[in-house]
C-alpha positions as CSV (number, residue, x, y, z in Angstrom):
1,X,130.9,170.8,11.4
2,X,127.7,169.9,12.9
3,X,126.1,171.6,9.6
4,X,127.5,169.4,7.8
5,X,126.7,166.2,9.5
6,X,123.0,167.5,9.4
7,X,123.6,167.9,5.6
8,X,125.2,164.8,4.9
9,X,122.3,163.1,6.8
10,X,119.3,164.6,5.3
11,X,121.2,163.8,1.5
12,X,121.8,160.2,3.2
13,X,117.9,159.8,4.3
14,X,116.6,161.3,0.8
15,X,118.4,158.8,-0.8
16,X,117.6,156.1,0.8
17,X,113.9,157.1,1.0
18,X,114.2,157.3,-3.1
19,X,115.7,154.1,-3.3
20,X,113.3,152.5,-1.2
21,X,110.3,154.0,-3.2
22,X,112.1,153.0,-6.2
23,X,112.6,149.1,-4.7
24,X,109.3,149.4,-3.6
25,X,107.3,150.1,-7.1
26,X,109.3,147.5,-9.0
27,X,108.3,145.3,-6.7
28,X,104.6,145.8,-6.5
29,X,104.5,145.7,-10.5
30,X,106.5,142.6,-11.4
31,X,105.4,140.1,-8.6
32,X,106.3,136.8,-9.7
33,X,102.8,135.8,-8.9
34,X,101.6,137.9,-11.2
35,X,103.2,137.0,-13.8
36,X,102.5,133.2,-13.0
37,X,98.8,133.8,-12.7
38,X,98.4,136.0,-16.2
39,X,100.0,132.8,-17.7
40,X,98.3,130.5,-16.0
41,X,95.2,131.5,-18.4
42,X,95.3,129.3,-21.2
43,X,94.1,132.2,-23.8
44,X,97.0,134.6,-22.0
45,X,99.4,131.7,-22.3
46,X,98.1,131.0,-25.7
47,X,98.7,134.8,-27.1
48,X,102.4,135.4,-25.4
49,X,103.2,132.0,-26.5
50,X,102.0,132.4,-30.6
51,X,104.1,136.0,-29.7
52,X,107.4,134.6,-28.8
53,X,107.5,131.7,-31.6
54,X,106.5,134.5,-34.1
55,X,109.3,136.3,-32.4
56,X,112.0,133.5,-32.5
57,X,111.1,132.6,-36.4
58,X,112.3,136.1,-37.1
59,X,109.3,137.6,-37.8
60,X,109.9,140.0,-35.5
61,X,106.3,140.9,-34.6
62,X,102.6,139.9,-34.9
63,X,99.9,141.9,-35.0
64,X,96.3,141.5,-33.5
65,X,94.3,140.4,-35.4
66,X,96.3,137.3,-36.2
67,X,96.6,136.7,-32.9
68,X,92.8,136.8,-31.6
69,X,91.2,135.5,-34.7
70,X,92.1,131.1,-33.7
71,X,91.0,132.1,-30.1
72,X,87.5,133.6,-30.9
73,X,87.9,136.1,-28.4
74,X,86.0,139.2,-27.7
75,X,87.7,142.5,-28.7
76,X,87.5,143.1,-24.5
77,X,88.8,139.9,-23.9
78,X,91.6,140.3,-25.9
79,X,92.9,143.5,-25.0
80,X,92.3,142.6,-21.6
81,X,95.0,139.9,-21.9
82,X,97.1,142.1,-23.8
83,X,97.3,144.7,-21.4
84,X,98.1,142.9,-18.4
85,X,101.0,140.6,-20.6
86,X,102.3,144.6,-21.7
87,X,101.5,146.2,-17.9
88,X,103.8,143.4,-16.8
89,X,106.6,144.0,-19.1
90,X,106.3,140.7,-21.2
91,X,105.6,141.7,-24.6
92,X,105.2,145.8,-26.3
93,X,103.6,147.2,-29.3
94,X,105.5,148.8,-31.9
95,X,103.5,150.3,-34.7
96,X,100.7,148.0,-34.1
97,X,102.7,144.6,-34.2
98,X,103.7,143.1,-30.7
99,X,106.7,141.3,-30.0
100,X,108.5,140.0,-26.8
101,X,110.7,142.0,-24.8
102,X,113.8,141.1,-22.9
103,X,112.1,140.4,-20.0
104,X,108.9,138.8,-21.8
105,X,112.2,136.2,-23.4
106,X,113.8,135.0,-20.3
107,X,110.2,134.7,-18.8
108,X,109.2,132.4,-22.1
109,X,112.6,130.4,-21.3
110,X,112.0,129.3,-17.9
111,X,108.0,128.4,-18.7
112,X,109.5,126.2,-21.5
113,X,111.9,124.7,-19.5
114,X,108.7,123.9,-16.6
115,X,106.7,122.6,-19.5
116,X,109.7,120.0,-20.5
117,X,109.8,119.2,-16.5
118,X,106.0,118.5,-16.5
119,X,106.3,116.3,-19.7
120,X,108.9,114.5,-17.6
121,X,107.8,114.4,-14.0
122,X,107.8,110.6,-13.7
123,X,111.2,110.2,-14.7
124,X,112.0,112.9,-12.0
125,X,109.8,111.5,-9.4
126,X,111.6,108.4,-10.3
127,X,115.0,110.0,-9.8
128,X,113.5,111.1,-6.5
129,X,112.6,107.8,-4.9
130,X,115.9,106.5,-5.9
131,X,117.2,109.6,-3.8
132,X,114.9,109.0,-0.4
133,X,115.9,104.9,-0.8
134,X,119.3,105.9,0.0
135,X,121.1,106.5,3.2
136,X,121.6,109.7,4.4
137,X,124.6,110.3,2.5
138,X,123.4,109.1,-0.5
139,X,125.2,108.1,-3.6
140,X,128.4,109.6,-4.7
141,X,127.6,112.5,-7.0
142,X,129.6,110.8,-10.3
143,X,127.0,108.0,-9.8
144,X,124.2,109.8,-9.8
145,X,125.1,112.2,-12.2
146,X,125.3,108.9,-14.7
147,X,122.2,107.5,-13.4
148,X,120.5,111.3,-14.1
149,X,121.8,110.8,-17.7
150,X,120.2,106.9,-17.9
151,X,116.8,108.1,-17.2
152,X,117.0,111.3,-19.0
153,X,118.9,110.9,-21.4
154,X,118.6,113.6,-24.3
155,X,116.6,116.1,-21.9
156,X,119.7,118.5,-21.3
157,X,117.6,121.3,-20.2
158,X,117.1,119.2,-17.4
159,X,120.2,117.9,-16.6
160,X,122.2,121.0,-16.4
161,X,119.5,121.6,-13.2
162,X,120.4,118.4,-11.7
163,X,124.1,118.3,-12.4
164,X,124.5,121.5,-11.8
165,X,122.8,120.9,-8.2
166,X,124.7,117.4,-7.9
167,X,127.9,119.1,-8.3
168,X,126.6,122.4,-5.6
169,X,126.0,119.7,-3.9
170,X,129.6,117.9,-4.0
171,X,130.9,121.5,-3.0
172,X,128.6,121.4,0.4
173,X,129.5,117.8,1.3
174,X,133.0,118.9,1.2
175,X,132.8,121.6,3.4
């Protein structure tokens, strides 16, 4: 019986120790940071960017020398920016052409959806003095759903943030 414990154990701590290794690499390769400071290179932003709207026409891929040539980048500084964008799983290369992976999409999403917030940040930091000029309760949440739509009108991307958070709120006041 005691074998067997001993067994089950040592199977138990391999596992975890696997698991954890496994954890452990994913995270030290896709650090959001990373990924935020590639992009945060306007030539790097630039190049994923022309690679997802080539992407989304239905082109399906672009190759390099399309990419680099409006840039005038150095062959080094090129692949440079490439292979960090590919080391961090945003774009790969098939048969010379690169296109976004699945990853690289959902990651060109949600820097589309920060560049519509920047474009909008007044109306926002509007939105949020409105907020702090309110008692502690603040408004009710169908009123300040309706004022979210007044100042923002067609920016939906938006919205569904706010409303979705307006309503998470509502949820928490109840409680």
């Amino acid at each position: 019986m005691n074998y067997v414990k001993e067994e089950m154990s040592s199977i138990v701590t391999k596992k975890s120790k696997i698991a954890f290794k496994y954890t452990q690499r994913q995270s030290d390769g896709l650090l959001t940071e990373k990924i935020l400071y590639a992009l945060s290179d306007n030539k790097s932003k630039y190049l994923f960017n022309s690679i997802a709207i080539i992407s989304d026409v239905g082109e399906q891929s672009i190759d390099g020398q399309t990419l680099r040539s409006p840039l005038n980048l150095t062959a080094n500084q090129y692949y440079k920016r490439i292979k960090c964008l590919r080391n961090l799983g945003l774009i790969s290369k098939k048969k010379s052409k690169f296109t976004l992976t699945l990853f690289g999409r959902i990651v060109y999403e949600a820097q589309k959806k920060i560049d519509v917030a920047v474009q909008n940040r007044w109306k926002l930091a509007a939105l949020d003095t409105i907020e702090k000029s309110l008692p502690l309760e603040g408004m009710p949440i169908e009123e300040r759903d309706r004022l979210i739509t007044a100042i923002l009108g067609d920016r939906e991307e938006i919205k569904q943030i706010l409303l979705y958070n307006s309503s998470h709120d509502k949820v928490n006041r109840r409680r």
